[in-house]
C-alpha positions as CSV (number, residue, x, y, z in Angstrom):
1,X,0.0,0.0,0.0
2,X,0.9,3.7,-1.2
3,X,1.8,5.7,2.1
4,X,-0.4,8.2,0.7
5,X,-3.9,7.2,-1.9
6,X,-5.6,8.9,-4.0
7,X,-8.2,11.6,-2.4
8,X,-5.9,11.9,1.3
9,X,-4.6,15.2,1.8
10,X,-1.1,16.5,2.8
11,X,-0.1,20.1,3.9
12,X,3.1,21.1,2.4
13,X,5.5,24.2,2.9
14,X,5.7,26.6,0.0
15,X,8.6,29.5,-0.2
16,X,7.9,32.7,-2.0
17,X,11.4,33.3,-3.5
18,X,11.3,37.0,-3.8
19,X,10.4,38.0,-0.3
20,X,11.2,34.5,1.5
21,X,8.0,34.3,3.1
22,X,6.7,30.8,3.5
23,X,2.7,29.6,3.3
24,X,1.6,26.4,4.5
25,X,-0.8,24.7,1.8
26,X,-3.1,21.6,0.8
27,X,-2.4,19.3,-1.4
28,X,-4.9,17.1,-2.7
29,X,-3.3,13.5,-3.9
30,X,-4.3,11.9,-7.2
31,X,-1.6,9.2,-6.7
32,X,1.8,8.8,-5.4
33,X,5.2,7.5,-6.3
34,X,6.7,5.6,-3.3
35,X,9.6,4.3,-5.2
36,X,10.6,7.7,-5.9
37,X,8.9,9.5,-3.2
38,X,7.1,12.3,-5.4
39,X,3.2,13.0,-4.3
40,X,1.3,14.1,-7.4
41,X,-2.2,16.2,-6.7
42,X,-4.1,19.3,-6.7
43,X,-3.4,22.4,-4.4
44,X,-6.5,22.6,-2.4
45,X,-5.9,26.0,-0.9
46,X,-5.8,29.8,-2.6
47,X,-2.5,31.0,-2.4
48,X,-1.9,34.7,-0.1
49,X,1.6,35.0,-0.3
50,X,2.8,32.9,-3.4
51,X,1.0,34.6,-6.7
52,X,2.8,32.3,-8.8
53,X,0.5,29.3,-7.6
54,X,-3.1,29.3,-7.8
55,X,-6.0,27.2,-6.5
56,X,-6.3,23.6,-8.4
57,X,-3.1,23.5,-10.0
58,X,-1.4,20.4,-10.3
59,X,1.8,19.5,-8.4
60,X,4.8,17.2,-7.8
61,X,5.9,17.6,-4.2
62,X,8.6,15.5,-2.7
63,X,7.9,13.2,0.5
64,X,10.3,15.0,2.0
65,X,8.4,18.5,2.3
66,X,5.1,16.9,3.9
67,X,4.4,18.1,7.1
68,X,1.3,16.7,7.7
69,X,-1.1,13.8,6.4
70,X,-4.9,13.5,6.2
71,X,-7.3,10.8,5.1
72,X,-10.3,12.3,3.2
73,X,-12.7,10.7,5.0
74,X,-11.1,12.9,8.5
75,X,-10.0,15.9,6.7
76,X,-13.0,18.4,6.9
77,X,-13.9,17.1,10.7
């Protein structure tokens, strides 16, 4: 089994690089890559600080910059 499946949730750190300033997001998994430890998904949050993201668009984030981990069926309680 994946460590993370498709629909779970995981909050990741994202860096503006201009200013520094970091923002704390959701990621929405479609599926993940445990061999080489890359979540693909959806950012579930609107960006405040980083303009160069926006809501829904899709993203590779390593395992390594997951700071937290949801099932969907908990996430919204």
């Amino acid at each position: 089994m994946a460590a993370y499946e498709h629909g779970d949730y995981v909050k990741v750190e994202f860096k503006e690089d201009k200013t520094g300033e970091s923002e704390w997001m959701w990621v929405r998994v479609d599926y993940a890559d445990d061999i080489e430890r890359v979540v693909f998904g959806r950012l579930d949050n609107e960006p405040v600080v980083n303009k160069d993201l926006r809501l829904g668009m899709e993203l590779a984030v390593s395992y390594d910059n997951i700071r937290e981990h949801r099932k969907s069926a908990v996430f919204g309680q």
